[in-house]
MARPADO-299796 format. One record per atom (N, C-alpha, C, O): residue in one letter; y, x, z. Coordinates in steps of 0.1 Angstrom, whole numbers, padded with zeros to 4 digits, always signed. Atoms other than C-alpha are relative to their C-alpha. Example, Ala and Ser with C-alpha at 12.3 -4.5 7.8 and 13.67 -1.06 7.14 Angstrom:
A-0012+0009+0000A-0045+0123+0078A+0012+0009+0000A+0012+0019+0007S-0011-0009+0000S-0011+0137+0071S+0011-0008+0008S+0022-0003+0009
***
This chain:
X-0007-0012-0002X-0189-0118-0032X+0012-0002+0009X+0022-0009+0004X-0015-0001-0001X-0162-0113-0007X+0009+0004-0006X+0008+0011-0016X-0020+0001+0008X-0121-0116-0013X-0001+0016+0009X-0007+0018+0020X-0001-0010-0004X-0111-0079-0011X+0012-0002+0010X+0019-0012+0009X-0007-0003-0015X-0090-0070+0023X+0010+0007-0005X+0009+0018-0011X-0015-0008+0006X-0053-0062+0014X+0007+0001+0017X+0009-0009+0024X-0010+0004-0010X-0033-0051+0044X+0016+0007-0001X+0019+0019-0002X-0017-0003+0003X+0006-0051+0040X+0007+0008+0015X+0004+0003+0026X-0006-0008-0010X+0024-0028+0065X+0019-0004-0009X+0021-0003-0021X-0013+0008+0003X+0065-0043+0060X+0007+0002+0012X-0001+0002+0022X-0006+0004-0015X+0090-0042+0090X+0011-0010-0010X+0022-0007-0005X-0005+0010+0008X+0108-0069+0063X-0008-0009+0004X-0019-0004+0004X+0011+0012-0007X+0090-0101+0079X+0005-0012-0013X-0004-0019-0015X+0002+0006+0012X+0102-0121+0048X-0008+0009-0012X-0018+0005-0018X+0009-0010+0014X+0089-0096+0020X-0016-0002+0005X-0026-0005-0002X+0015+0000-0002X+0059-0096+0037X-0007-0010+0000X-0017-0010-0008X+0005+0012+0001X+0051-0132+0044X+0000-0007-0016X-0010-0013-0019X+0000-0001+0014X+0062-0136+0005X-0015+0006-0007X-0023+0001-0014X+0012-0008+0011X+0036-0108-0007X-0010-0010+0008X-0017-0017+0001X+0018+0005-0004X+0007-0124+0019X-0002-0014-0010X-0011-0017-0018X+0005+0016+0012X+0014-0163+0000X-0004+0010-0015X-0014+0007-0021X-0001+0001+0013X+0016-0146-0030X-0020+0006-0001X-0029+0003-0009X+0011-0007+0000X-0015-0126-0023X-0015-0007+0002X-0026-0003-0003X+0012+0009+0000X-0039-0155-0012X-0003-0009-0010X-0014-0013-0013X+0001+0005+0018X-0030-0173-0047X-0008+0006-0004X-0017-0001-0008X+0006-0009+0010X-0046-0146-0062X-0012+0003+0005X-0017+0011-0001X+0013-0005-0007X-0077-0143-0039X-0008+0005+0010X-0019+0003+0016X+0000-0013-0012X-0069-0113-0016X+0002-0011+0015X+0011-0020+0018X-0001-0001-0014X-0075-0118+0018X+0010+0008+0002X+0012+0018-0004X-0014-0012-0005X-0042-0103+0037X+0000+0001+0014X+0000-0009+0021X-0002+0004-0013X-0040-0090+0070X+0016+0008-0002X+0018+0017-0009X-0016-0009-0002X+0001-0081+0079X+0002+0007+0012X-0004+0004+0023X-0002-0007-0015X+0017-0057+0104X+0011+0003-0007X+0012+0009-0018X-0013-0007+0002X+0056-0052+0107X+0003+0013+0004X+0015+0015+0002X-0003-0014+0001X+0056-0018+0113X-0012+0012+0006X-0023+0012+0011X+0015-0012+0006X+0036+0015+0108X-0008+0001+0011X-0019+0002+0007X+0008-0001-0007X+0023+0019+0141X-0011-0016+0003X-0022-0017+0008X+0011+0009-0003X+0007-0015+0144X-0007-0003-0012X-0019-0007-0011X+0012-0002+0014X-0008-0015+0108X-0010+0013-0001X-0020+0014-0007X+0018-0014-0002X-0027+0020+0119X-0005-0004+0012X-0014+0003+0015X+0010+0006-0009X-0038+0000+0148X-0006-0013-0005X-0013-0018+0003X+0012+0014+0010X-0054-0034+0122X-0006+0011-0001X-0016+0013+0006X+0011-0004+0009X-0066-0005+0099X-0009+0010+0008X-0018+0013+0001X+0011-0008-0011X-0085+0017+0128X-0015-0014+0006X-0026-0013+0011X+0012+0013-0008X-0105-0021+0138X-0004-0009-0017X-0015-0014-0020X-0001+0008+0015X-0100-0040+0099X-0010+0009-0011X-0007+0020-0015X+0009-0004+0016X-0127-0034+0068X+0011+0000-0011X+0010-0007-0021X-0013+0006+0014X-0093-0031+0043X-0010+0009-0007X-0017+0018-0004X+0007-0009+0015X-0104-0023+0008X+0012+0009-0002X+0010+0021-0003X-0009-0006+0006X-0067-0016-0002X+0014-0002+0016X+0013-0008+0026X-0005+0005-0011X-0035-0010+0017X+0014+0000-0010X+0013+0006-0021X-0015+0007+0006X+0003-0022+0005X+0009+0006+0012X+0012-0001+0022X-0009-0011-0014X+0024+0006+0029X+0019-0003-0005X+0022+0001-0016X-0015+0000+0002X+0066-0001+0028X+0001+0018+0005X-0007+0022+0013X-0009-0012-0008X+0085+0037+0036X+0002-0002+0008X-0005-0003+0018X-0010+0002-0009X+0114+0030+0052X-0002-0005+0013X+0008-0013+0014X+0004+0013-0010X+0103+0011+0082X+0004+0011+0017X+0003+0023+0017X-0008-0005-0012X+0119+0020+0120X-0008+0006+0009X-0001+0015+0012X+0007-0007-0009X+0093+0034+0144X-0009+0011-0007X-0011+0022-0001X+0011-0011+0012X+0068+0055+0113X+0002-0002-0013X-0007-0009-0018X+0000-0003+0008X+0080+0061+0082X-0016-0003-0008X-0027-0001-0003X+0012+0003+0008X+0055+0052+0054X-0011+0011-0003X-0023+0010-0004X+0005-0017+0003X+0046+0091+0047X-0010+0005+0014X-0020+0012+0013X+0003-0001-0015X+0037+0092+0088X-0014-0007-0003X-0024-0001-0001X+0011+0008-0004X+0012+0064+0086X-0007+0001-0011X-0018-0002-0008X+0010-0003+0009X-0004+0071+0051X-0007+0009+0006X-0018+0005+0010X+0004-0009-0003X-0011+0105+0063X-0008+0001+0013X-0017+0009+0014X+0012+0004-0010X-0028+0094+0096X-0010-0012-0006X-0021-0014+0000X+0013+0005+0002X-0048+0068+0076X-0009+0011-0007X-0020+0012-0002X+0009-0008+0005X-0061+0094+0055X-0006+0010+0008X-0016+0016+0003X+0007-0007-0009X-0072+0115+0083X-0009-0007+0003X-0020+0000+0005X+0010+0003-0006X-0091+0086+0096X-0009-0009-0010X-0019-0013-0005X+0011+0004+0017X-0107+0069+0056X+0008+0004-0009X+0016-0003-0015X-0004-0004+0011X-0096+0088+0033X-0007-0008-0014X-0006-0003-0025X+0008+0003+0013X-0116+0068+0007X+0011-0013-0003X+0014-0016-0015X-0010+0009-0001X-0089+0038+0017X+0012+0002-0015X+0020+0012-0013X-0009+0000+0007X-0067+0035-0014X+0015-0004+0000X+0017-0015-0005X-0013+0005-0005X-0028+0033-0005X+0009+0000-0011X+0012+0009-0018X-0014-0004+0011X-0001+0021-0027X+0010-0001+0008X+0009-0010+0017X-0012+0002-0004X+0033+0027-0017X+0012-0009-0004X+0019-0002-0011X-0009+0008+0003X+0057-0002-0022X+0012+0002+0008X+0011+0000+0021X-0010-0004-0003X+0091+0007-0017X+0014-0007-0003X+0012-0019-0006X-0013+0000+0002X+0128+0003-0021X+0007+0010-0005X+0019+0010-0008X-0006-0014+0004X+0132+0038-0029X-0002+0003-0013X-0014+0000-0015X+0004+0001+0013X+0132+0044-0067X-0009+0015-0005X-0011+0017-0017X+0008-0010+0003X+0111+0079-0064X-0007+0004+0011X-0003+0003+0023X+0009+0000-0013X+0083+0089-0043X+0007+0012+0009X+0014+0021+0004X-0005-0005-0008X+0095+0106-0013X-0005+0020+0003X-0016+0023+0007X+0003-0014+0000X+0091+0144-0011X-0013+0002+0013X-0023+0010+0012X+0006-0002-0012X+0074+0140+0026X-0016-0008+0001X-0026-0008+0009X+0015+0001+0003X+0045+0120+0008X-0011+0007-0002X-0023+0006+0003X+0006-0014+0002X+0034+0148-0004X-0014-0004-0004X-0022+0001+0003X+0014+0005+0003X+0001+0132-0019X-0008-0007+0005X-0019-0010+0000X+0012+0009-0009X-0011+0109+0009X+0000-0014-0008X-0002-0025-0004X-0002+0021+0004X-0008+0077-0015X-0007+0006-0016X-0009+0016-0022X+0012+0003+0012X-0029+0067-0045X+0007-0001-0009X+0003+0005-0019X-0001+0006+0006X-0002+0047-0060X+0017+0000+0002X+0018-0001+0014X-0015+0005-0006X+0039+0042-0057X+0010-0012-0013X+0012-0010-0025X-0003+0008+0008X+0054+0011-0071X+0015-0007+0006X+0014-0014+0016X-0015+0010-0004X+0097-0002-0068X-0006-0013+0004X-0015-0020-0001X+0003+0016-0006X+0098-0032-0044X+0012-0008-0019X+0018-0001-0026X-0009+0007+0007X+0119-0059-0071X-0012+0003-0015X-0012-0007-0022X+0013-0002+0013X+0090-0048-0102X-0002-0014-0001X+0002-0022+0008X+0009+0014+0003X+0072-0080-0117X-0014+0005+0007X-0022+0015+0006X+0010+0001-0010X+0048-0089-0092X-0015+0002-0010X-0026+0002-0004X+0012-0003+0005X+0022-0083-0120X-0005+0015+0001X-0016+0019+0005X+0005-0014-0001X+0029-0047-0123X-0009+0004+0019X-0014+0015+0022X+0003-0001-0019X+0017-0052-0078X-0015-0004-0007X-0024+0005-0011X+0014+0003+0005X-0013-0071-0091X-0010+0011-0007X-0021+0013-0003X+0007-0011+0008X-0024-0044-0117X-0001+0010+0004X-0010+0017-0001X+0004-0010-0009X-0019-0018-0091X-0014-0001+0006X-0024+0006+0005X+0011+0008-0011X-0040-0039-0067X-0014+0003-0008X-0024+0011-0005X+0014-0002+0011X-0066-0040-0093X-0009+0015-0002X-0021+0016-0001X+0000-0012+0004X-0069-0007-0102X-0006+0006+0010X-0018+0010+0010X+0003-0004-0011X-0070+0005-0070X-0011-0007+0008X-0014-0001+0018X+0011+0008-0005X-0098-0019-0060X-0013+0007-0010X-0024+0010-0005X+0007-0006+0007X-0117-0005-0091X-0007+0012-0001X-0016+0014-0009X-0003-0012-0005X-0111+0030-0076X+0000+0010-0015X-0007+0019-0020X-0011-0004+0009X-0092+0039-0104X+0012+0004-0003X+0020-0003+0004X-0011-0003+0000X-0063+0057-0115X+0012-0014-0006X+0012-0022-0014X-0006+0018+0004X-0035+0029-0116X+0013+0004-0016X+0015+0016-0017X-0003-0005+0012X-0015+0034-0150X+0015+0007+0004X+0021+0006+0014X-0012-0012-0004X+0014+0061-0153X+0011-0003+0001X+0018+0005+0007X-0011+0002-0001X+0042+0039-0155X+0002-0005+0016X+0014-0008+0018X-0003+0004-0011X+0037+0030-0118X+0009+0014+0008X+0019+0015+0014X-0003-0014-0011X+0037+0068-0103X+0008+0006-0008X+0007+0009-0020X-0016-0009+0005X+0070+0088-0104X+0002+0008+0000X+0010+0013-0008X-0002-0016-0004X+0065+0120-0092X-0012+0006+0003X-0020-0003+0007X+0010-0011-0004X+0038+0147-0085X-0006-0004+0014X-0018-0003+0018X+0009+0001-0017X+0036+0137-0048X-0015-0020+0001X-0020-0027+0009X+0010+0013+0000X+0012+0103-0060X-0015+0010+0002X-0017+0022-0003X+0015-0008+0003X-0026+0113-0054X-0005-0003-0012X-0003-0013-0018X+0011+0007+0009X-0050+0114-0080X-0010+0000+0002X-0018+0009+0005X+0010+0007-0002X-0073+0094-0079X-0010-0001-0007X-0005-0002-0019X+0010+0000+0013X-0109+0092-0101X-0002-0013-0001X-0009-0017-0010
***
């Protein structure tokens, strides 16, 4: 069986190289991109199972580039990993999953999981109304 395909979208170039080691410990294949428009240009050519999207980021906001992945695989399951402590009003439902950056990297893992399972990820991750639900 292949290692499921995680791609981190970050314009943090340490947080990101952090999640990828941490992410090949654990199994996942990672491909990375510092900011939103070149992570919807991996995930338009890349097989990702799951995707690991930052917000905040300088050229596309995280809300911007969920919302064009789901136009082009909507079946793609996105968690939002953030800095922001509530999901963003302008998400508006394009994400699966929203989890505080600084969490124990388990609660990331058990997302991950979940979301690979194509399952809903448990309630204490999603904060607000704008997370999708997911079956």
């Amino acid at each position: 069986m292949s290692k499921p395909i995680v791609l981190c979208i970050d314009d943090d170039v340490d947080n990101l190289r952090i999640r990828e080691l941490l992410l090949h410990q654990l199994g996942y294949e990672t491909i990375t991109a510092c900011s939103g428009a070149s992570g919807l240009g991996m995930f338009q050519v890349a097989d990702v199972n799951v995707v690991i999207l930052d917000y905040a980021m300088p050229d596309l906001n995280g809300a911007q580039v969920a919302r064009r992945m789901r136009a082009l695989r909507p079946d793609v399951p996105i968690l939002m990993f953030s800095g922001l402590t509530t999901v963003p009003d302008d998400v508006d439902g394009q994400v699966d999953a929203f989890l505080v950056k600084g969490r124990p990297v388990e609660e990331l893992v058990q997302q991950l999981e979940h979301l690979l399972r194509g399952r809903k990820p448990p309630s204490h991750a999603s904060q607000s109304s704008g997370v999708r639900e997911s079956a």
